[in-house]
N, C-alpha and C positions, 0 to 999 in steps of 0.2 A: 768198971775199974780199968787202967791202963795197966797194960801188962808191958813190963820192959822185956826186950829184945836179946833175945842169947846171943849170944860169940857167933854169927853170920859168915861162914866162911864165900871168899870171891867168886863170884860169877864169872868165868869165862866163856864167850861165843867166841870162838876162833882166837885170835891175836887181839879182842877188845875184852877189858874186865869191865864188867857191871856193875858198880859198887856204889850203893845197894842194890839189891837182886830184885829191880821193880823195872817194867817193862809196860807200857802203853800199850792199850793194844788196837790194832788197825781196825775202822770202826769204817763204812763207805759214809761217807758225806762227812765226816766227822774230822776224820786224821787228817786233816790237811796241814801247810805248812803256817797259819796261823795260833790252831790249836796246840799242836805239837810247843811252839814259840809261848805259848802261854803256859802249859804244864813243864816246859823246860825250866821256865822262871821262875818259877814257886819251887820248883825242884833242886833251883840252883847248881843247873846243865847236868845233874846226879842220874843215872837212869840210861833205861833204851827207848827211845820213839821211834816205833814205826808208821812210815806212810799207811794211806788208805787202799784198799787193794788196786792192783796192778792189772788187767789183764794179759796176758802174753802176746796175743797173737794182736792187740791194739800199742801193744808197745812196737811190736817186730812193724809195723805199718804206718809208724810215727801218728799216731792219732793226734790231732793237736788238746783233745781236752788231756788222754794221759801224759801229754811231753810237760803239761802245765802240772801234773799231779805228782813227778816225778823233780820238779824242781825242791830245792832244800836253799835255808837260808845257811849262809858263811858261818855262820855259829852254832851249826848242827854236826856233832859229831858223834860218834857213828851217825852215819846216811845208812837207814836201814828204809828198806822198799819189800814189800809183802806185791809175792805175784799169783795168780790165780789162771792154772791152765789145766786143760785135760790131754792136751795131746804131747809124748813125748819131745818132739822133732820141734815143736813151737816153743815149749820151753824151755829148750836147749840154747836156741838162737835168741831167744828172751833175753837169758841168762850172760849168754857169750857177748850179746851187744854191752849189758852191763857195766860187764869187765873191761870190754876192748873202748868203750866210751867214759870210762871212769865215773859210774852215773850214780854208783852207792858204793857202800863197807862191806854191806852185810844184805842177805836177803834172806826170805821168810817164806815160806809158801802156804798156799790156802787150802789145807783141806779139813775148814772148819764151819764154813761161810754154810745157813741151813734153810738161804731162800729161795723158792720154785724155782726163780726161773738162772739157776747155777743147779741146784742140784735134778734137772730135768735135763740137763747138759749133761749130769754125772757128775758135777765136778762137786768143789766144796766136800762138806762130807759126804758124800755119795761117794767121792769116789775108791777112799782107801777098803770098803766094800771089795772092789777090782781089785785082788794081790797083787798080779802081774802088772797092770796097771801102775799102781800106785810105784812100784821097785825099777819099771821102765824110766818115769820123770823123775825121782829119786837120781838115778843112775845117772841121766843124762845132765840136770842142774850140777851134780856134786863136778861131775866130770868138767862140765864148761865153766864151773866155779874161779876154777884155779888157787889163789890163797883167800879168795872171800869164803867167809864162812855162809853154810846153808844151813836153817834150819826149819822145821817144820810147828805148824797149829792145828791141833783137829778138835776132834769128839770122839766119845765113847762110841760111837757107834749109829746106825742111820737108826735103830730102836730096839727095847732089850732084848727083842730076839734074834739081832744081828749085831752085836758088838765087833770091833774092831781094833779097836784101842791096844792092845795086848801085839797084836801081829804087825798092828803097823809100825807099833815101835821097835818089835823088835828088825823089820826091815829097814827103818831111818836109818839104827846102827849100822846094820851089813852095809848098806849103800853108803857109808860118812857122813850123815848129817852128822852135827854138830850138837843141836839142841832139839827137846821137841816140849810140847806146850800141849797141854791136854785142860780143854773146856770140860769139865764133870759134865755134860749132859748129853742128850741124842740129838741127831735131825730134829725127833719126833718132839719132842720138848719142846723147840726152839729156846726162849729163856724162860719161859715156863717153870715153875715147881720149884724144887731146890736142888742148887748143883750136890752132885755127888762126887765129894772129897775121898771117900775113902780107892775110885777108883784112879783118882791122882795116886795115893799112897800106893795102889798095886803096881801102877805103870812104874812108879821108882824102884820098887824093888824088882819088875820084870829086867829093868833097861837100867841097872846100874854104871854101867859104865860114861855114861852121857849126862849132861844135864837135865832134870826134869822142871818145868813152871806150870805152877796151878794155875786155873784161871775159873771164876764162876764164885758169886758173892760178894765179892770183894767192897764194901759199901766203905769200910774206914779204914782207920791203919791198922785197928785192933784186928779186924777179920785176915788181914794180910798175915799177921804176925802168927793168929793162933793154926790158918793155913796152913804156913810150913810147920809148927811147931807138931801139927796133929797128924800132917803128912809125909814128912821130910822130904820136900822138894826142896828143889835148890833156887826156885825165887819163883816172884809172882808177876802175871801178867793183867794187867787192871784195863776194863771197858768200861761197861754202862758206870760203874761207879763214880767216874769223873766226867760226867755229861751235867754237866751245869757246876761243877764242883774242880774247876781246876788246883785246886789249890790244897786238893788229895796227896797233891804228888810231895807239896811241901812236908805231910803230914807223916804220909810211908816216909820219906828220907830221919823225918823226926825219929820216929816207932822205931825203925830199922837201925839206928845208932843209939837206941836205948833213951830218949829223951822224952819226956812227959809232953809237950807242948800240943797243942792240938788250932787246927784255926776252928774258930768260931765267929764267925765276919759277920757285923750288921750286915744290914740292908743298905748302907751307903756304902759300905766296901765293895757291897756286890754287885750294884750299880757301876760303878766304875771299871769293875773286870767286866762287866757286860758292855760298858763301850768303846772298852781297849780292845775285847772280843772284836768287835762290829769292825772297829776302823781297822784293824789288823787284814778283816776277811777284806775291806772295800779295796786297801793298799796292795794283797795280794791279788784280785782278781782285775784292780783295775778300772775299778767303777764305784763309788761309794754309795750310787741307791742299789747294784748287785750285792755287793757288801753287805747292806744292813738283811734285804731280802732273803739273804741265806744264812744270814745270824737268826732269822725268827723261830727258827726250828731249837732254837738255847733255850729259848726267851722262858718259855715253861719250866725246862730241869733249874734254870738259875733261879727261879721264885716261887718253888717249891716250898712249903711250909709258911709263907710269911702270908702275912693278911694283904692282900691287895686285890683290890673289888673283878666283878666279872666284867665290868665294864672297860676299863683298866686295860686289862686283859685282852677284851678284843679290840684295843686300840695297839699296846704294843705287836698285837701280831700282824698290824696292818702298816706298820709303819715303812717309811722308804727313803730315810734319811736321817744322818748322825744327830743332826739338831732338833730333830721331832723326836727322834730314841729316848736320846740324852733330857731333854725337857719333858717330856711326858715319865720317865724314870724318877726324875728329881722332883718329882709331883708328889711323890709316893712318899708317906710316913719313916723317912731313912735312919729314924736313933732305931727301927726295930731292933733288937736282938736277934742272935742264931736261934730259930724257933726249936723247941723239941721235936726230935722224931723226923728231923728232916731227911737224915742219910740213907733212908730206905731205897728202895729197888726206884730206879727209873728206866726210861726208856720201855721198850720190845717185850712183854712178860705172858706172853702169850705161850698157852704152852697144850698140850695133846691132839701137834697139827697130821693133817695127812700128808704125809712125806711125797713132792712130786720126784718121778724118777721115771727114764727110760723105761720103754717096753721091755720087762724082761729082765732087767736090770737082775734081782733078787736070783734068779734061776739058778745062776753057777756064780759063784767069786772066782772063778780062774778062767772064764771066757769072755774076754775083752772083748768079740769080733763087732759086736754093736758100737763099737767107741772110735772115731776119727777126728779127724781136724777140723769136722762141720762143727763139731759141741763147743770151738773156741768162741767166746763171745769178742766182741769188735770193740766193746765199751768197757771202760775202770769205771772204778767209783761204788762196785756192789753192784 
């Protein structure tokens, strides 16, 4: 049953209002500026998109694949960029190049990301683990901010017997973050299992003073809605749940202003976002058989539930061109209906992994001295 939408009061990050309090969230391969252009559309520009993670010290070195990650189209406002560092000093000049380059609104930082080879670095969740740590890049971002707003993404913690979530928020605030966004789950999890909501609802009431966004479930608009309602956060931050489902974002803007409407797209609607998808990625990268080749990685979440043969199947994932996409797509039985039971979990669901971390890492949470500038990674993208 659709539950209609309470009185929502504004989201604020800095000098931008949110309205409604939905937020995409920075996915590596995912967020780039095609995708983002497509959940903006259906969203009808409502919302925050964040880029795909950033690393720092591949930003401060002009990497050319991040100066390409870091680009935004004309019609993206707020330009928000999610950065990902362990060393204070790196992410300081990250941050300051930013500003002094006019290069976003708004940034994000990553200490949520829960794959080996970041959190073997420390960083991601591993590292608000490190208090001192974590309140050093804190300190340095907000400082070299100047009026962008900073805020923060993590987890509960690297696993239950190491929670985090409670401290690191309360250091966000001390330091002026702006916002902070809490994934219900650990390291250990990764997406595994089911987020745990009720630890969003503690961090709000720890970290009153800031805004709090849930994140973890998120499959409809329904889940968004009874989210805040269950936890009183101040808005939601949505992943896997629009991996093949752009049109989610249509759906929260519906929920969130109280409106019944929901999509339910044949098989030829989805078609057609899958090769607006495709030509979107070829226009941005620059190459239309690159294009389609990194659109394949959709192909699956967008034809989830619908009957289309396994043969099918292992031809759209071999394809390398809009006109073999598009034709081999249009092959396919398109009056289908929206199948039942489609909006389920997709992507990553993999869950009670062995946490890779530093030697030692666990020992002390207040001795950094293992942690330097080697753990920055050179590459964005995850």
């Amino acid at each position: 049953m659709t539950t209609l939408a309470p009185a929502l009061p504004q989201l604020r990050i800095g000098p931008h209002t949110v309205q409604p309090p939905v937020v995409l969230a920075p996915m590596a391969g995912i967020t780039n500026a095609p995708f983002r252009t497509l959940c903006r559309e259906f969203s009808g520009g409502k919302g925050l998109f964040v880029s795909e993670m950033i690393t720092t010290r591949a930003l401060v070195e002009r990497n050319e694949k991040t100066m390409q990650l870091i680009h935004f189209d004309a019609t993206e406002t707020p330009r928000s960029i999610q950065l990902y560092g362990v060393d204070p000093v790196t992410v300081g000049k990250a941050v300051r190049m930013i500003v002094d380059e006019n290069l976003a609104d708004h940034i994000d930082l990553n200490f949520g990301c829960p794959v080996p080879k970041v959190t073997r670095k420390g960083g991601g969740s591993a590292l608000p683990y490190k208090r001192p740590l974590l309140r050093a890049i804190l300190r340095e971002a907000v400082s070299g901010a100047g009026d962008l707003p900073v805020t923060i993404k993590m987890r509960k913690g690297i696993d239950d017997d190491h929670l985090t979530f409670l401290d690191a928020g309360r250091i966000a605030v001390e330091e002026g973050v702006t916002a902070v966004a809490l994934h219900g789950r650990t390291t250990a999890q990764h997406y595994g299992g089911t987020a745990d909501w009720d630890a969003i609802a503690r961090l709000k009431e720890h970290v009153p003073e800031i805004p709090v966004l849930g994140n973890g479930d998120i499959w409809c608009a329904d889940d968004a809605l009874r989210m805040m309602r269950e936890t009183g956060c101040d808005g939601v931050v949505v992943g896997r749940g629009c991996l093949g489902r752009p049109w989610l974002f249509a759906d929260l803007v519906s929920a969130m202003e109280g409106r019944t409407e929901r999509h339910a797209p044949t098989l030829r609607e989805v078609a057609d976002v899958m090769v607006r998808h495709a030509t979107l990625l070829g226009e941005w990268i620059g190459d239309e058989a690159r294009g389609v080749i990194d659109f394949r990685k959709h192909v699956a979440w967008y034809l989830k539930g619908f009957a289309v043969g396994s043969e099918m199947r292992k031809k759209l994932a071999i394809t390398s061109s809009l006109e073999e996409l598009g034709g081999q797509l249009y092959e396919l039985d398109l009056d289908q209906p929206w199948p039942d039971g489609a909006d389920g979990p997709r992507g990553r669901t993999s869950g009670n992994n062995r946490v890779v971390l530093p030697d030692g890492w666990l020992k002390d949470p207040y001795d950094c001295s293992g942690v330097s500038a080697d753990a920055e990674l050179d590459t964005s993208g995850g």
